[in-house]
C-alpha positions, -999 to 999 in steps of 0.1 A, spaced: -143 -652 -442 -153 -669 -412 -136 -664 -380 -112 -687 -356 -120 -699 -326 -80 -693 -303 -87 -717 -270 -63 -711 -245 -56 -747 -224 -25 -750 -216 -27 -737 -178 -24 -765 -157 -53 -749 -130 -31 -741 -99 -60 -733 -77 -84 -759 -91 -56 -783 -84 -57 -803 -112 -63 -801 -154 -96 -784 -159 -97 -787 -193 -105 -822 -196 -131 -823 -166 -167 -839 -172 -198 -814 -169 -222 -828 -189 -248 -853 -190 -226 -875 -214 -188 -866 -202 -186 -834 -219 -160 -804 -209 -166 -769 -207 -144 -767 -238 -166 -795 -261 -197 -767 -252 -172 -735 -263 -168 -752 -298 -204 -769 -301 -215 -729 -296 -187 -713 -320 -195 -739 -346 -234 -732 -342 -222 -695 -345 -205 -699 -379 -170 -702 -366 -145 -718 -393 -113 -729 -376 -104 -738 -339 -65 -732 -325 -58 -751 -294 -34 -736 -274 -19 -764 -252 13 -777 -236 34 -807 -256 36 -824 -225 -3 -831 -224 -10 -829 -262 -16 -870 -272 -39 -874 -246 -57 -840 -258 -62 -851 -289 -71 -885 -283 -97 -870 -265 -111 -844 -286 -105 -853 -321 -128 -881 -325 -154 -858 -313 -148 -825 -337 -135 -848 -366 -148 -832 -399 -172 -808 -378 -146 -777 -376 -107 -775 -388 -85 -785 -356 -52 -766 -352 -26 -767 -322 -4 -742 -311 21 -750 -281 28 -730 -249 61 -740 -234 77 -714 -212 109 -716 -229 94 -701 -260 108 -666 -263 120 -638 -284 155 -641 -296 181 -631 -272 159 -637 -238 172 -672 -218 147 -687 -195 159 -682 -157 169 -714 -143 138 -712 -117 112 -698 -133 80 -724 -134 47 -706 -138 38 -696 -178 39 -662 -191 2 -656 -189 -27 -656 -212 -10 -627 -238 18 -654 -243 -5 -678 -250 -22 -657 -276 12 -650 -296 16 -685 -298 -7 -688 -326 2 -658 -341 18 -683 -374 -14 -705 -376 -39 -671 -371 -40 -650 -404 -80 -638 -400 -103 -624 -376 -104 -642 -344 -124 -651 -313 -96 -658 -275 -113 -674 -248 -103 -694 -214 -109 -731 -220 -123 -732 -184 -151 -710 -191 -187 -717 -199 -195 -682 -219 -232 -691 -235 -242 -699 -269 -252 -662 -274 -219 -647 -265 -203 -668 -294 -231 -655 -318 -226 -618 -308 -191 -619 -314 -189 -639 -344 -213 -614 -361 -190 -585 -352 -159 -606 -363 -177 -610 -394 -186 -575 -403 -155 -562 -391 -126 -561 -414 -107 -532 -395 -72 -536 -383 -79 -514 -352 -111 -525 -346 -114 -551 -316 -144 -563 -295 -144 -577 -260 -180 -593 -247 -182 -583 -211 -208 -597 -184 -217 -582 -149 -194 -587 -120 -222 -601 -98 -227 -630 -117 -191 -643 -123 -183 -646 -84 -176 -680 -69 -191 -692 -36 -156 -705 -28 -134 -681 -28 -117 -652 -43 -110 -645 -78 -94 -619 -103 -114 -600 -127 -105 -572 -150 -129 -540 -143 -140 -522 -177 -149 -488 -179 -166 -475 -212 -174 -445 -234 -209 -438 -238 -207 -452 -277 -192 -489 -257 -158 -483 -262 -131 -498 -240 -116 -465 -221 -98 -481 -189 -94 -521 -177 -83 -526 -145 -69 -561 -135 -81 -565 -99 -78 -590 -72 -93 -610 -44 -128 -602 -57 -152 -622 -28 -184 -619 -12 -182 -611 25 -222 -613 37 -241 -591 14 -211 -570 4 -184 -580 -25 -147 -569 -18 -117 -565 -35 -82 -561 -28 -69 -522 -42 -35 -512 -51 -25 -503 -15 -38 -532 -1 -67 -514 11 -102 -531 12 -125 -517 -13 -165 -527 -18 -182 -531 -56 -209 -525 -65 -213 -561 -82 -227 -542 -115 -192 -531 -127 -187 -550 -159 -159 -573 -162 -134 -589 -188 -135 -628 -189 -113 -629 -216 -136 -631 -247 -120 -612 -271 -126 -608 -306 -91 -595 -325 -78 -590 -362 -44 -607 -367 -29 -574 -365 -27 -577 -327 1 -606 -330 28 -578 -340 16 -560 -310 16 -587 -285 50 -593 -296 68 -558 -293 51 -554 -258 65 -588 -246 96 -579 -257 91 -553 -234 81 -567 -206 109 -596 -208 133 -564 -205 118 -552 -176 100 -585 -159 127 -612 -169 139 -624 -131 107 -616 -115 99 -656 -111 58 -653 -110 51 -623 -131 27 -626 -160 17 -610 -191 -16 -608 -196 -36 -599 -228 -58 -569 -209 -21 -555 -206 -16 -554 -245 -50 -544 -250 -50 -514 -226 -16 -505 -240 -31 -504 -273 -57 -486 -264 -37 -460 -243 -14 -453 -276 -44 -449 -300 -40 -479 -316 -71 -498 -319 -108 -490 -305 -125 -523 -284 -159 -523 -282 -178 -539 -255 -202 -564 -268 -228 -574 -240 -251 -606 -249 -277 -622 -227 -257 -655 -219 -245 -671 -185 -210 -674 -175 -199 -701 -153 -166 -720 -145 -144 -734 -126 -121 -719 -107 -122 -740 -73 -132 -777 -70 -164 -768 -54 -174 -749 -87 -181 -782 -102 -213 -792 -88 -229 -760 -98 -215 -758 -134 -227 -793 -140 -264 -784 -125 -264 -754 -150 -257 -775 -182 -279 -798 -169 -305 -770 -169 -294 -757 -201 -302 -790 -218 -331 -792 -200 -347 -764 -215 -336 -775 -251 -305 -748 -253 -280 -779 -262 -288 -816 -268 -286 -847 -245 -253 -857 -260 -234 -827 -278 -216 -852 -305 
């Protein structure tokens, strides 16, 4: 059975200030996204799921489909922040989505094998998507999941702060602790973070770290959903909270419901979380298809 690609685009890019999705890094147009589906098909990856908003979904597709038509099977799931377990109302102002583990449950109806969830912003590498899809492959397991993780160092931007989520493992790879932290930035030769307390705190810049690439069995859906439900009941009026997919996976893991291993794989990862990101992401695929890693034109 081969695995599904879940792409999660439907955040409009609040810091970036505008829709990253559709932005042009490559020599010939292309988007960050075009290069996460040219690598999962490479990798043997069966089916993509879109995760987008309705309000930007023609002009998605008139951009994509021509391009992916008969190459993979295209499926869309919709984000809409009114979309919620029976007998939760949206508060009149709330605004910002639920976060990425709402996303996630959105497919839970078209999603019924093993599956790959990444950002639609992020530039993993081509062997990221080949690691993963191997273990998706061999792995059949219900409680077996797989996160690929990359070093803190080299996911920084030059242009500000960002969030990461800071793994701890086992000594066989196994998830034991994920820690969603904040204001991550390089001050001199020294990269900072924001603790709990609001106490500065200095990495070591070799700590690995979640970019949300996750490789899950459908079994996660019923999970995702239970723990929303919970965190509606406790969240529901806090206007800007979120609910994040390391949340349900820590959860899980906490309860002794499934075992994540931590895939590593020797692939950049680049994005764009400011504006200024751009110039740099579009000199590294220019590099990449320099050295023969992906064609001139992708299509």
């Amino acid at each position: 059975m081969k695995p599904t690609l879940l792409i999660l685009a439907a955040g409009m890019g609040s810091r970036y200030g505008g829709l990253k999705q559709i932005e042009p890094v490559g020599p010939n147009g292309e988007t960050i996204l075009e290069y996460s589906v040219f690598d999962a098909i490479r990798a043997g990856f069966g089916k993509v799921v879109f995760v987008i908003r309705e309000s930007f979904a023609d002009d998605f597709k008139t951009r994509f489909e021509p391009k992916l038509a008969g190459k993979i099977k295209i499926e869309y799931a919709f984000q809409e922040i009114d979309k919620l377990p029976e007998g939760f109302k949206l508060p009149e102002d709330r605004e910002k989505p639920w976060g990425t583990g709402h996303a996630v449950l959105m497919a839970k109806d078209l999603i019924k094998e093993p599956f790959a969830a990444i950002n639609a912003d992020d530039f993993y590498g081509a062997e990221a998507y080949q690691v993963i899809a191997q273990y998706l492959k061999q792995s059949v397991i219900p409680e077996k999941y797989a996160m690929v993780g990359y070093q803190l160092n080299k996911t920084l931007s030059d242009f500000g702060s960002v969030s990461r989520g800071i793994c701890i493992t086992d000594s066989n790879n196994q998830l034991t602790q994920i820690t969603e932290t904040h204001k991550i930035r390089m001050e001199g030769n020294h990269i900072l973070c924001e603790s709990e307390n609001n106490v500065e705190v200095e990495l070591t810049g070799k700590e690995t770290v979640s970019m949300n690439f996750w490789g899950f069995q459908p079994s996660i859906f019923e999970s995702i959903e239970n723990q929303f439900i919970d965190f509606l009941t406790n969240n529901l009026n806090h206007l800007k909270s979120e609910f994040y997919i390391p949340f349900v996976v820590f959860e899980m893991i906490k309860r002794g419901q499934v075992a994540v291993e931590v895939l590593t794989a020797d692939s950049p990862w680049f994005g764009v979380t400011y504006k200024e990101d751009k110039p740099f992401v579009i000199q590294q695929i220019q590099n990449l298809t320099n050295q023969g890693i992906y064609p001139e034109k992708l299509w």
